[in-house]
N, C-alpha and C positions, 0 to 999 in steps of 0.2 A: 672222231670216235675215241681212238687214243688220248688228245688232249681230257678227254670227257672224264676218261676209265682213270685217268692218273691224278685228274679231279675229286673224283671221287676217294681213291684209295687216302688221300692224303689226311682227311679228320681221322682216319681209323686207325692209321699211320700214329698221327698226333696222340690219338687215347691209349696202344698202347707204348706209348715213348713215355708220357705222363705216369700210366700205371708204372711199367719200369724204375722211374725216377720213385715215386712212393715206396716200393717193396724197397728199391737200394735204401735208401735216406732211412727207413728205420728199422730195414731188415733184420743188423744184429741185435738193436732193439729189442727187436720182437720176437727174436729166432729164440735167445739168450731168455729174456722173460716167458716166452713159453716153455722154455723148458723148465721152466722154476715151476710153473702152473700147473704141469705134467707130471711134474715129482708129488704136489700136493694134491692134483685128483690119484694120482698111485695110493699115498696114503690113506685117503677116502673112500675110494675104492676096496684095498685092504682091510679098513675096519670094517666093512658095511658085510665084507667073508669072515672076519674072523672074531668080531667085536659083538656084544648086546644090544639091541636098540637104544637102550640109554645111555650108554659109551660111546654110540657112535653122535646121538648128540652133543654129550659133553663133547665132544673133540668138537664136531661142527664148533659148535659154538665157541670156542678155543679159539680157533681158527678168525670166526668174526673177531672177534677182540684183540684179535695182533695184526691183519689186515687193518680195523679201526686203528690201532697203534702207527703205525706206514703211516695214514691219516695226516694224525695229531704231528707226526714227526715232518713232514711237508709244510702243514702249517704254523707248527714254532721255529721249526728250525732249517728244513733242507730250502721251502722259498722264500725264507729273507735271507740265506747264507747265498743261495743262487741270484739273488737280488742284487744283493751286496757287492759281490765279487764279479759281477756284467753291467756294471752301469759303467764303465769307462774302462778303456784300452789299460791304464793303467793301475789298477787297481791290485792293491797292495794286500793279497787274501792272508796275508799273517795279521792285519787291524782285525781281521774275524775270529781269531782264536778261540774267546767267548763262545761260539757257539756248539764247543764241542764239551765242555764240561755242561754246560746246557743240555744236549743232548743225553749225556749220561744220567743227570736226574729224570730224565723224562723216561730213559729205558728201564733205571731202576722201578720207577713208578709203575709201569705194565708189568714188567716182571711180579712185583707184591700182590696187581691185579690179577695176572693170571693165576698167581699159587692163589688166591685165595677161593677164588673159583673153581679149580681142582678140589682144592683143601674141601669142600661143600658138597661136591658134586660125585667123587672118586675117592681119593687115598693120599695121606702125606707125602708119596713117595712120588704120585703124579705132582702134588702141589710141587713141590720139589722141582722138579725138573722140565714141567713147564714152566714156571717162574725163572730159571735160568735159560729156557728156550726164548720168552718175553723178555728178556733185557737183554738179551746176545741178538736178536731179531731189530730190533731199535737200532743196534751199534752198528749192523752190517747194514741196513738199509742205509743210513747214515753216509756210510761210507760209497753206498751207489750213487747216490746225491752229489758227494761232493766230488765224485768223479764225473759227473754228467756236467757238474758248473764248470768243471775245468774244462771241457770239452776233452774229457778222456773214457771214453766208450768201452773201450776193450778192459779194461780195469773192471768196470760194471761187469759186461760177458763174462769176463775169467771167475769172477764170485758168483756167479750167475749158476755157471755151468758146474764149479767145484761144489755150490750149495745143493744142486739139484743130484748131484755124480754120488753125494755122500748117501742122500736120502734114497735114492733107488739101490745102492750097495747095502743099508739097512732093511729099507723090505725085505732085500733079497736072504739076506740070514734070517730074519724074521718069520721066512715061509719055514726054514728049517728050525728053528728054535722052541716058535710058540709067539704068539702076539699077544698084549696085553694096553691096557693106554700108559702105564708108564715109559714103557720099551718106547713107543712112539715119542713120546716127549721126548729120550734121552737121543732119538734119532735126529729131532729138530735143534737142539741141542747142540749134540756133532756137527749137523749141516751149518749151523749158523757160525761155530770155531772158524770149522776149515774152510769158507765162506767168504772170512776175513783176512784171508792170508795173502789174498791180491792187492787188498791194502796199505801190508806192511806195516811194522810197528810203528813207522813215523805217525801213522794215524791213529794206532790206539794211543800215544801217548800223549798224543795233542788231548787227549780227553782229560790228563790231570796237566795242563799247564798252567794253571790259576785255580786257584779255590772256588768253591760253588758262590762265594760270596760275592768274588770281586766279578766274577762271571754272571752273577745274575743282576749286578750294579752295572756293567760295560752292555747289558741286554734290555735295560729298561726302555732306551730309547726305540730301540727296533719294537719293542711290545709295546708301547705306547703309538708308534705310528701304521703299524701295519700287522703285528700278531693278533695283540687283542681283537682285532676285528676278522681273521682271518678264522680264530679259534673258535669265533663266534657261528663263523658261515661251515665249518668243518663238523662243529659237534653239531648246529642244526641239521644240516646235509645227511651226516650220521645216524640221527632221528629220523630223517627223511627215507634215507636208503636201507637202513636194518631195522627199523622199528618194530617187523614183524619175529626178529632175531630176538629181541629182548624182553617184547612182550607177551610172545608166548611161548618162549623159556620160563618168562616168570611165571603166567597165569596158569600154562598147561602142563610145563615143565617139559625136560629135556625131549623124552619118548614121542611126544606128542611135536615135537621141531625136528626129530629123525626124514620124516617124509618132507620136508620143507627141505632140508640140508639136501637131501639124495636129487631134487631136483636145483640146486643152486649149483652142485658139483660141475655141471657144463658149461656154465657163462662165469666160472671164478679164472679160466683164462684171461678171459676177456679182461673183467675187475679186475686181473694184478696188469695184466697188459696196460691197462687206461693207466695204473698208477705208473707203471714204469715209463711208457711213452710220454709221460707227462713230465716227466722229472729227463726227459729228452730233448722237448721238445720246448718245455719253460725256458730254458736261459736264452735259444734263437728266437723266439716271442722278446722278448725282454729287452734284450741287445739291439733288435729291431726298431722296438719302440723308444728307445731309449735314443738314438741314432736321429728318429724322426721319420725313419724308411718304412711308413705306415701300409705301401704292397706290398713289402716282403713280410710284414708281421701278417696280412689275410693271407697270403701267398701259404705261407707256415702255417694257416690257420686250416686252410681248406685241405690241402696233404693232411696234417694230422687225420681230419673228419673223412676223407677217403682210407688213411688207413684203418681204422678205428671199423668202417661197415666191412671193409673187405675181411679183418679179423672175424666181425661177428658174424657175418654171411656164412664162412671155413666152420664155424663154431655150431651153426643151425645145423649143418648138412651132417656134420659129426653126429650130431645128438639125434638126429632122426635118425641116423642109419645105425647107432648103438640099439636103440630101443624098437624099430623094428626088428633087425636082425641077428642083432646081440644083446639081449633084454637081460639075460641072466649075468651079466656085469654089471648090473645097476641093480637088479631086483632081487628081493630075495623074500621068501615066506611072512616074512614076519611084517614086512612095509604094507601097507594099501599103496595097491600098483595103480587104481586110479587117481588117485592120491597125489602121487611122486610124477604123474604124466602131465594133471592139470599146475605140478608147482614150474615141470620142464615150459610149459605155454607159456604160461606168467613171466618164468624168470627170463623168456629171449624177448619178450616186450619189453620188461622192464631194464634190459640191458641195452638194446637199440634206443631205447630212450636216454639211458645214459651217452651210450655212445654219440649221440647226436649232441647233447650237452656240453661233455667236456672241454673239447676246443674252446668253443665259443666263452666258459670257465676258465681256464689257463689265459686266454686273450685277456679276459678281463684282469685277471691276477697282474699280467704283464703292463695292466696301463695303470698298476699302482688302485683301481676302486675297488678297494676292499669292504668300506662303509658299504655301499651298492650291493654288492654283491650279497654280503653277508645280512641285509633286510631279507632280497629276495630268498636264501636261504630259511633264514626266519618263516616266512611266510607260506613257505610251501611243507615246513615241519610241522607246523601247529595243523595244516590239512592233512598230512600224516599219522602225527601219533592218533588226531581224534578219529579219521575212519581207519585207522585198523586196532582200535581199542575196541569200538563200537562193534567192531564183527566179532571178538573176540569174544565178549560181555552179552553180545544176541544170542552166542551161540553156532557162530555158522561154523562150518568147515575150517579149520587153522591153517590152511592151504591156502583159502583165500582172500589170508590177512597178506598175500601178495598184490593181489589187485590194489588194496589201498597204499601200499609204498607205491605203487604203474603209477596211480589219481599223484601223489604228491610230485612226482619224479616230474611229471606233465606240466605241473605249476610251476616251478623250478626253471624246467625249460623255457618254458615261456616268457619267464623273469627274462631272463639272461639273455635269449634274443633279443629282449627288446633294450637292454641295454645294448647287445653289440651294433642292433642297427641305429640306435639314438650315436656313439660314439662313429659311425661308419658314415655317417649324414653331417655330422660336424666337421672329419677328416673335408670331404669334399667341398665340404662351403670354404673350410679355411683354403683349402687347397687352388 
Protein backbone atom coordinates (compact mmCIF):
# COMPACT_ATOMS: atom_id res chain seq x y z
CA UNK A 1 0.00 0.00 0.00
CA UNK A 2 2.89 2.28 0.77
CA UNK A 3 4.87 1.11 -2.20
CA UNK A 4 1.46 2.11 -4.16
CA UNK A 5 0.73 5.65 -2.41
CA UNK A 6 4.48 6.65 -3.10
CA UNK A 7 3.73 5.48 -6.62
CA UNK A 8 1.30 7.53 -7.10
CA UNK A 9 2.64 10.82 -5.33
CA UNK A 10 5.56 10.66 -7.83
CA UNK A 11 3.99 12.15 -11.46
CA UNK A 12 2.58 14.81 -9.20
CA UNK A 13 5.79 15.28 -7.55
CA UNK A 14 7.25 15.30 -11.33
CA UNK A 15 4.56 18.26 -12.42
CA UNK A 16 5.22 20.30 -9.96
CA UNK A 17 9.23 20.01 -10.06
CA UNK A 18 8.54 20.79 -13.93
CA UNK A 19 6.12 23.73 -13.12
CA UNK A 20 8.94 25.06 -10.61
CA UNK A 21 11.71 24.73 -13.32
CA UNK A 22 9.21 26.84 -15.87
CA UNK A 23 8.37 29.79 -13.32
CA UNK A 24 12.54 29.77 -12.25
CA UNK A 25 13.79 29.71 -16.12
CA UNK A 26 11.78 32.79 -17.06
CA UNK A 27 10.44 34.05 -13.90
CA UNK A 28 12.58 37.36 -14.07
CA UNK A 29 11.61 37.42 -17.48
CA UNK A 30 8.38 37.66 -16.97
CA UNK A 31 8.22 39.29 -13.37
CA UNK A 32 10.55 42.24 -15.13
CA UNK A 33 8.30 42.38 -18.51
CA UNK A 34 5.11 42.30 -16.56
CA UNK A 35 5.90 44.98 -14.77
CA UNK A 36 6.55 47.01 -18.06
CA UNK A 37 2.85 45.83 -19.06
CA UNK A 38 1.48 46.98 -15.82
CA UNK A 39 3.02 50.47 -16.09
CA UNK A 40 1.30 50.54 -19.65
CA UNK A 41 -2.27 49.19 -18.54
CA UNK A 42 -1.69 52.14 -15.71
CA UNK A 43 -1.41 54.43 -18.38
CA UNK A 44 -4.48 53.04 -20.22
CA UNK A 45 -6.35 52.89 -17.60
CA UNK A 46 -5.55 56.58 -16.62
CA UNK A 47 -6.59 57.90 -19.98
CA UNK A 48 -9.85 56.04 -20.26
CA UNK A 49 -10.43 58.40 -16.32
CA UNK A 50 -9.06 61.18 -17.40
CA UNK A 51 -8.91 61.45 -21.36
CA UNK A 52 -11.87 61.77 -24.28
CA UNK A 53 -12.79 58.85 -26.21
CA UNK A 54 -10.94 60.00 -29.01
CA UNK A 55 -7.72 60.53 -27.11
CA UNK A 56 -7.95 57.60 -25.49
CA UNK A 57 -7.94 55.94 -29.00
CA UNK A 58 -5.27 57.94 -30.36
CA UNK A 59 -3.13 56.76 -27.55
CA UNK A 60 -4.29 53.11 -28.15
CA UNK A 61 -3.50 53.30 -31.26
CA UNK A 62 -0.02 54.85 -30.36
CA UNK A 63 0.61 52.31 -28.41
CA UNK A 64 0.05 49.56 -31.54
CA UNK A 65 2.51 51.33 -33.51
CA UNK A 66 5.60 51.06 -31.10
CA UNK A 67 4.55 47.60 -30.00
CA UNK A 68 4.53 46.95 -34.18
CA UNK A 69 7.89 48.91 -33.85
CA UNK A 70 9.40 46.08 -30.94
CA UNK A 71 8.24 43.95 -34.09
CA UNK A 72 10.12 45.38 -36.98
CA UNK A 73 13.07 45.81 -34.54
CA UNK A 74 13.33 41.71 -33.76
CA UNK A 75 13.17 41.25 -37.16
CA UNK A 76 15.91 43.57 -38.61
CA UNK A 77 17.93 43.73 -36.15
CA UNK A 78 17.66 42.16 -32.30
CA UNK A 79 17.32 38.11 -34.40
CA UNK A 80 19.93 38.31 -36.65
CA UNK A 81 22.15 40.31 -34.05
CA UNK A 82 20.98 37.18 -31.64
CA UNK A 83 21.87 34.93 -34.50
CA UNK A 84 24.92 36.21 -35.25
CA UNK A 85 26.49 36.41 -32.02
CA UNK A 86 25.22 32.30 -30.91
CA UNK A 87 26.05 30.48 -33.65
CA UNK A 88 29.51 29.49 -32.03
CA UNK A 89 31.30 29.57 -28.75
CA UNK A 90 33.54 31.94 -30.10
CA UNK A 91 31.99 34.57 -31.71
CA UNK A 92 33.47 37.93 -31.88
CA UNK A 93 29.96 40.28 -31.18
CA UNK A 94 32.28 43.46 -32.10
CA UNK A 95 32.19 41.85 -36.27
CA UNK A 96 28.26 43.05 -35.44
CA UNK A 97 28.63 46.59 -34.71
CA UNK A 98 26.65 47.38 -38.01
CA UNK A 99 23.75 46.57 -36.47
CA UNK A 100 23.41 49.29 -34.04
CA UNK A 101 23.64 52.32 -36.28
CA UNK A 102 21.03 50.01 -38.22
CA UNK A 103 19.08 50.14 -35.42
CA UNK A 104 18.97 53.86 -34.97
CA UNK A 105 17.54 54.53 -38.52
CA UNK A 106 14.88 52.22 -37.93
CA UNK A 107 14.08 54.08 -34.51
CA UNK A 108 14.30 57.28 -36.05
CA UNK A 109 11.90 55.96 -38.59
CA UNK A 110 8.91 55.18 -35.97
CA UNK A 111 9.77 58.10 -34.12
CA UNK A 112 8.74 60.34 -37.73
CA UNK A 113 5.73 57.67 -37.72
CA UNK A 114 4.49 58.26 -34.62
CA UNK A 115 4.86 62.25 -34.61
CA UNK A 116 3.06 62.15 -37.78
CA UNK A 117 0.15 60.42 -36.42
CA UNK A 118 -0.02 62.50 -33.38
CA UNK A 119 0.62 65.45 -35.84
CA UNK A 120 -3.06 64.24 -37.55
CA UNK A 121 -4.74 62.92 -34.78
CA UNK A 122 -3.96 65.54 -31.64
CA UNK A 123 -1.49 68.36 -31.44
CA UNK A 124 2.26 69.39 -32.47
CA UNK A 125 3.13 69.25 -29.06
CA UNK A 126 1.84 65.45 -28.78
CA UNK A 127 3.57 64.90 -32.33
CA UNK A 128 6.59 66.05 -30.57
CA UNK A 129 6.90 63.96 -27.98
CA UNK A 130 5.59 60.92 -28.99
CA UNK A 131 8.11 60.88 -31.92
CA UNK A 132 10.73 61.15 -29.27
CA UNK A 133 9.01 58.53 -27.23
CA UNK A 134 9.18 56.30 -30.85
CA UNK A 135 12.78 56.41 -31.42
CA UNK A 136 13.89 56.38 -27.53
CA UNK A 137 11.46 53.01 -27.35
CA UNK A 138 13.51 51.38 -30.48
CA UNK A 139 16.94 52.29 -28.73
CA UNK A 140 16.00 50.80 -25.28
CA UNK A 141 14.19 47.78 -26.66
CA UNK A 142 17.45 47.36 -28.72
CA UNK A 143 19.30 47.22 -25.92
CA UNK A 144 17.04 44.32 -24.11
CA UNK A 145 17.91 42.37 -27.14
CA UNK A 146 21.28 42.53 -26.98
CA UNK A 147 21.31 41.86 -23.45
CA UNK A 148 19.38 38.64 -23.74
CA UNK A 149 21.98 37.53 -26.71
CA UNK A 150 24.69 37.92 -24.31
CA UNK A 151 22.82 35.94 -21.87
CA UNK A 152 22.64 39.00 -19.56
CA UNK A 153 19.19 39.06 -17.96
CA UNK A 154 19.39 41.29 -15.27
CA UNK A 155 20.48 44.21 -17.48
CA UNK A 156 16.95 43.66 -19.41
CA UNK A 157 15.19 43.57 -15.52
CA UNK A 158 17.05 46.57 -14.36
CA UNK A 159 15.61 48.81 -17.69
CA UNK A 160 12.69 46.92 -17.15
CA UNK A 161 11.87 47.84 -13.73
CA UNK A 162 13.53 51.61 -13.99
CA UNK A 163 11.20 51.94 -17.41
CA UNK A 164 8.20 50.89 -15.52
CA UNK A 165 9.27 52.82 -11.78
CA UNK A 166 9.45 56.10 -14.14
CA UNK A 167 6.07 55.69 -15.68
CA UNK A 168 4.06 54.91 -12.47
CA UNK A 169 6.03 58.01 -10.76
CA UNK A 170 4.55 60.00 -13.71
CA UNK A 171 0.84 58.96 -13.33
CA UNK A 172 1.36 59.61 -9.97
CA UNK A 173 1.97 63.60 -10.42
CA UNK A 174 -0.20 63.27 -13.16
CA UNK A 175 -3.31 62.55 -10.89
CA UNK A 176 -2.14 65.81 -9.18
CA UNK A 177 -1.40 68.05 -12.06
CA UNK A 178 -3.93 67.49 -14.67
CA UNK A 179 -3.72 64.81 -17.63
CA UNK A 180 -3.52 65.45 -21.02
CA UNK A 181 -1.93 63.13 -24.10
CA UNK A 182 0.89 65.14 -24.43
CA UNK A 183 1.93 64.82 -20.58
CA UNK A 184 1.64 61.11 -21.34
CA UNK A 185 4.08 61.16 -24.30
CA UNK A 186 6.59 63.22 -22.34
CA UNK A 187 6.10 60.38 -19.47
CA UNK A 188 7.01 57.56 -22.26
CA UNK A 189 9.55 59.74 -23.18
CA UNK A 190 11.29 59.80 -19.48
CA UNK A 191 10.58 56.13 -19.03
CA UNK A 192 12.37 55.13 -22.15
CA UNK A 193 15.80 57.82 -21.06
CA UNK A 194 16.11 56.52 -17.74
CA UNK A 195 15.23 53.05 -19.17
CA UNK A 196 18.52 53.11 -20.88
CA UNK A 197 20.74 53.81 -18.17
CA UNK A 198 21.45 49.94 -17.47
CA UNK A 199 22.95 49.98 -20.55
CA UNK A 200 25.41 52.32 -20.25
CA UNK A 201 26.85 54.70 -22.66
CA UNK A 202 29.11 51.94 -24.11
CA UNK A 203 25.87 51.07 -25.82
CA UNK A 204 24.49 54.28 -27.04
CA UNK A 205 27.66 55.02 -28.57
CA UNK A 206 28.15 51.86 -30.49
CA UNK A 207 25.01 53.55 -32.28
CA UNK A 208 27.40 56.17 -34.17
CA UNK A 209 30.33 53.77 -34.62
CA UNK A 210 30.26 53.86 -38.47
CA UNK A 211 28.18 55.74 -40.67
CA UNK A 212 24.64 54.71 -41.88
CA UNK A 213 26.46 53.95 -44.96
CA UNK A 214 29.09 51.63 -44.35
CA UNK A 215 26.53 50.17 -41.69
CA UNK A 216 23.95 49.58 -44.03
CA UNK A 217 26.71 48.02 -46.76
CA UNK A 218 28.35 45.54 -43.81
CA UNK A 219 24.10 44.68 -43.44
CA UNK A 220 23.25 43.81 -46.87
CA UNK A 221 24.34 40.32 -46.42
CA UNK A 222 22.26 39.58 -43.19
CA UNK A 223 19.13 41.29 -45.31
CA UNK A 224 19.59 39.32 -48.07
CA UNK A 225 19.71 36.03 -46.25
CA UNK A 226 17.50 36.15 -43.38
CA UNK A 227 15.84 39.85 -42.92
CA UNK A 228 14.17 40.31 -46.13
CA UNK A 229 12.30 37.40 -45.49
CA UNK A 230 11.77 37.79 -41.85
CA UNK A 231 10.42 41.46 -42.60
CA UNK A 232 8.19 39.85 -44.92
CA UNK A 233 6.62 37.21 -42.12
CA UNK A 234 6.68 40.25 -39.38
CA UNK A 235 4.69 42.85 -41.50
CA UNK A 236 2.29 40.14 -42.82
CA UNK A 237 1.84 38.72 -39.25
CA UNK A 238 1.36 42.47 -38.28
CA UNK A 239 -1.68 42.58 -40.89
CA UNK A 240 -2.64 39.35 -39.45
CA UNK A 241 -2.67 40.37 -35.73
CA UNK A 242 -3.74 44.33 -35.94
CA UNK A 243 -5.54 44.49 -38.93
CA UNK A 244 -8.57 45.36 -37.12
CA UNK A 245 -6.24 48.32 -35.31
CA UNK A 246 -5.60 50.01 -38.69
CA UNK A 247 -8.60 49.43 -40.35
CA UNK A 248 -10.90 50.75 -38.30
CA UNK A 249 -8.91 53.67 -37.22
CA UNK A 250 -8.99 54.24 -40.71
CA UNK A 251 -12.48 53.54 -41.86
CA UNK A 252 -14.40 54.51 -38.43
CA UNK A 253 -11.61 56.41 -37.05
CA UNK A 254 -10.18 56.79 -33.58
CA UNK A 255 -13.80 56.88 -31.29
CA UNK A 256 -14.97 54.12 -32.90
CA UNK A 257 -11.41 51.77 -31.87
CA UNK A 258 -11.88 53.25 -28.20
CA UNK A 259 -14.06 50.10 -27.11
CA UNK A 260 -11.76 47.72 -29.17
CA UNK A 261 -8.65 49.31 -27.19
CA UNK A 262 -10.44 49.00 -23.52
CA UNK A 263 -10.90 45.36 -24.39
CA UNK A 264 -7.19 44.68 -25.76
CA UNK A 265 -5.94 46.41 -22.40
CA UNK A 266 -5.97 42.84 -20.65
CA UNK A 267 -3.96 40.45 -22.88
CA UNK A 268 -1.21 43.57 -23.87
CA UNK A 269 0.50 41.72 -20.83
CA UNK A 270 0.57 38.86 -22.50
CA UNK A 271 1.69 40.56 -26.18
CA UNK A 272 4.67 42.40 -24.61
CA UNK A 273 5.44 39.09 -22.36
CA UNK A 274 5.42 36.83 -25.68
CA UNK A 275 7.70 39.60 -27.11
CA UNK A 276 10.05 39.59 -24.29
CA UNK A 277 10.17 35.81 -23.50
CA UNK A 278 10.95 35.60 -27.10
CA UNK A 279 13.90 37.64 -27.13
CA UNK A 280 14.68 35.15 -23.98
CA UNK A 281 14.20 32.42 -25.09
CA UNK A 282 15.62 32.87 -29.11
CA UNK A 283 19.21 32.63 -28.48
CA UNK A 284 18.86 29.03 -26.13
CA UNK A 285 16.61 27.89 -29.44
CA UNK A 286 19.34 28.91 -31.62
CA UNK A 287 22.53 27.83 -29.63
CA UNK A 288 20.66 24.43 -29.45
CA UNK A 289 20.04 24.04 -32.89
CA UNK A 290 23.05 25.22 -33.91
CA UNK A 291 24.93 22.65 -31.48
CA UNK A 292 22.64 19.89 -33.26
CA UNK A 293 21.01 19.22 -29.53
CA UNK A 294 17.73 19.01 -31.29
CA UNK A 295 15.81 17.74 -27.45
CA UNK A 296 17.06 20.59 -25.90
CA UNK A 297 15.70 22.99 -28.61
CA UNK A 298 11.80 21.11 -28.08
CA UNK A 299 12.76 20.81 -24.52
CA UNK A 300 13.05 25.03 -24.75
CA UNK A 301 10.24 24.85 -27.00
CA UNK A 302 7.56 23.20 -24.81
CA UNK A 303 8.68 25.35 -21.35
CA UNK A 304 8.37 28.26 -23.41
CA UNK A 305 4.56 27.05 -24.52
CA UNK A 306 3.85 26.07 -20.69
CA UNK A 307 4.95 29.31 -19.75
CA UNK A 308 3.14 31.45 -22.31
CA UNK A 309 -0.59 29.43 -21.08
CA UNK A 310 0.29 29.69 -17.41
CA UNK A 311 0.73 33.60 -18.26
CA UNK A 312 -2.52 33.87 -20.10
CA UNK A 313 -4.54 31.52 -17.67
CA UNK A 314 -3.21 34.53 -14.56
CA UNK A 315 -4.47 37.04 -17.32
CA UNK A 316 -8.28 35.38 -17.93
CA UNK A 317 -8.89 35.20 -14.14
CA UNK A 318 -7.61 38.89 -13.70
CA UNK A 319 -9.93 40.04 -16.39
CA UNK A 320 -12.98 38.26 -15.15
CA UNK A 321 -12.58 39.33 -11.77
CA UNK A 322 -11.84 43.17 -12.83
CA UNK A 323 -15.16 43.19 -14.85
CA UNK A 324 -17.27 41.31 -12.62
CA UNK A 325 -16.22 43.04 -9.40
CA UNK A 326 -14.38 46.05 -10.47
CA UNK A 327 -16.00 47.10 -13.72
CA UNK A 328 -15.67 50.76 -12.99
CA UNK A 329 -11.74 50.51 -13.66
CA UNK A 330 -12.34 49.64 -17.16
CA UNK A 331 -15.72 51.19 -17.76
CA UNK A 332 -16.80 54.41 -18.02
CA UNK A 333 -20.13 56.25 -19.44
CA UNK A 334 -19.10 57.16 -22.55
CA UNK A 335 -17.86 53.28 -23.92
CA UNK A 336 -20.54 50.56 -24.99
CA UNK A 337 -20.03 48.14 -22.12
CA UNK A 338 -21.39 45.43 -24.24
CA UNK A 339 -19.00 46.45 -26.56
CA UNK A 340 -15.56 46.42 -24.59
CA UNK A 341 -17.08 42.77 -22.81
CA UNK A 342 -17.65 41.05 -26.37
CA UNK A 343 -13.81 42.82 -27.48
CA UNK A 344 -12.44 41.22 -23.73
CA UNK A 345 -13.95 37.41 -25.19
CA UNK A 346 -12.33 37.83 -28.49
CA UNK A 347 -9.13 39.31 -27.32
CA UNK A 348 -8.37 35.98 -24.73
CA UNK A 349 -9.07 33.67 -27.80
CA UNK A 350 -7.19 35.57 -29.85
CA UNK A 351 -4.22 35.73 -27.50
CA UNK A 352 -4.29 31.79 -26.50
CA UNK A 353 -3.99 31.44 -29.99
CA UNK A 354 -1.14 33.45 -30.16
CA UNK A 355 0.30 31.97 -27.25
CA UNK A 356 -0.05 28.53 -28.61
CA UNK A 357 1.91 29.80 -31.90
CA UNK A 358 4.91 31.55 -30.76
CA UNK A 359 7.11 28.86 -29.63
CA UNK A 360 6.61 26.75 -32.30
CA UNK A 361 7.48 30.63 -34.34
CA UNK A 362 10.78 31.29 -32.48
CA UNK A 363 11.78 27.24 -33.17
CA UNK A 364 11.33 27.85 -36.50
CA UNK A 365 13.17 31.38 -36.67
CA UNK A 366 16.07 29.26 -34.73
CA UNK A 367 16.44 26.56 -37.59
CA UNK A 368 17.20 29.60 -39.87
CA UNK A 369 13.21 28.94 -42.29
CA UNK A 370 12.59 32.12 -42.70
CA UNK A 371 11.32 31.53 -46.53
CA UNK A 372 8.75 28.93 -44.75
CA UNK A 373 7.80 30.71 -42.27
CA UNK A 374 7.20 33.98 -43.86
CA UNK A 375 4.59 32.18 -46.90
CA UNK A 376 2.80 30.74 -44.11
CA UNK A 377 2.68 34.33 -42.74
CA UNK A 378 1.68 35.58 -46.05
CA UNK A 379 -1.06 33.33 -46.24
CA UNK A 380 -2.91 33.75 -43.20
CA UNK A 381 -2.73 37.87 -43.79
CA UNK A 382 -4.41 37.93 -46.97
CA UNK A 383 -7.35 35.78 -44.72
CA UNK A 384 -7.10 38.63 -42.42
CA UNK A 385 -7.14 41.85 -44.06
CA UNK A 386 -10.08 40.40 -46.40
CA UNK A 387 -12.57 39.11 -43.45
CA UNK A 388 -12.01 41.99 -41.32
CA UNK A 389 -12.32 44.62 -44.20
CA UNK A 390 -15.64 42.73 -45.18
CA UNK A 391 -17.13 43.08 -41.64
CA UNK A 392 -16.19 46.57 -41.63
CA UNK A 393 -17.55 47.56 -45.34
CA UNK A 394 -21.13 45.06 -44.25
CA UNK A 395 -21.39 47.06 -41.45
CA UNK A 396 -21.16 44.81 -38.51
CA UNK A 397 -20.24 45.73 -35.07
CA UNK A 398 -16.27 47.14 -35.19
CA UNK A 399 -15.77 44.81 -32.17
CA UNK A 400 -16.18 42.24 -34.32
CA UNK A 401 -13.39 42.93 -36.72
CA UNK A 402 -11.70 40.84 -33.73
CA UNK A 403 -13.07 37.63 -34.62
CA UNK A 404 -11.54 37.94 -38.28
CA UNK A 405 -7.75 38.71 -36.94
CA UNK A 406 -9.09 34.87 -34.06
CA UNK A 407 -9.93 33.33 -38.32
CA UNK A 408 -6.32 34.56 -39.49
CA UNK A 409 -4.31 33.88 -36.26
CA UNK A 410 -5.87 30.14 -36.66
CA UNK A 411 -4.43 29.90 -40.23
CA UNK A 412 -1.15 30.93 -39.14
CA UNK A 413 -1.17 28.44 -36.46
CA UNK A 414 -1.68 25.84 -38.39
CA UNK A 415 1.03 26.82 -40.93
CA UNK A 416 3.55 26.61 -38.53
CA UNK A 417 2.64 23.48 -36.82
CA UNK A 418 2.90 21.74 -39.66
CA UNK A 419 6.15 22.96 -40.32
CA UNK A 420 7.27 22.20 -36.82
CA UNK A 421 6.13 18.55 -37.05
CA UNK A 422 7.38 18.20 -40.79
CA UNK A 423 11.11 19.49 -39.27
CA UNK A 424 10.23 17.03 -35.90
CA UNK A 425 9.78 13.90 -38.38
CA UNK A 426 12.99 14.63 -40.34
CA UNK A 427 15.03 15.18 -36.66
CA UNK A 428 13.90 11.41 -36.10
CA UNK A 429 14.44 9.70 -39.24
CA UNK A 430 17.90 11.41 -39.38
CA UNK A 431 18.37 10.60 -35.88
Amino acid sequence: MAEAQIAEDRPAAGRIQRLGSVLGRFGLASLSSAIVSVSHLAVQLFSIHHLGTTAIGTLAFLLVIIQFGYSLSNALVSTPYTIAVNQGEDADARRFDFFFPVNLLLAASQGLICAAIAWATASPLAALLFGLAGTFSLIRWFGRSNAYAHHAPMRAARSDLAYAGTIIIGLIVAMRTGASLPAIGAMLVAASLIGMLPFGLAFLRRHGAMSPGRALSAYRPVWREQSAWTLVGVLSTEATSNSHSYIVTLLAGPTAFAPIAVGMLFFRPVNVCITALTQLERPRMTRAVARGDHDAAIKSERMFLAALILLWLGTCVVAAIVLEVFPGLILKPTLDHRAVIIAVALCALLSLVQCVQTPMSVMTQARRAFRPLAAQSLRSCGVGVVAVTLLIVLGADPVLSIGGVVLSQLVMMLGIWRLDRQWRRTQRVEG
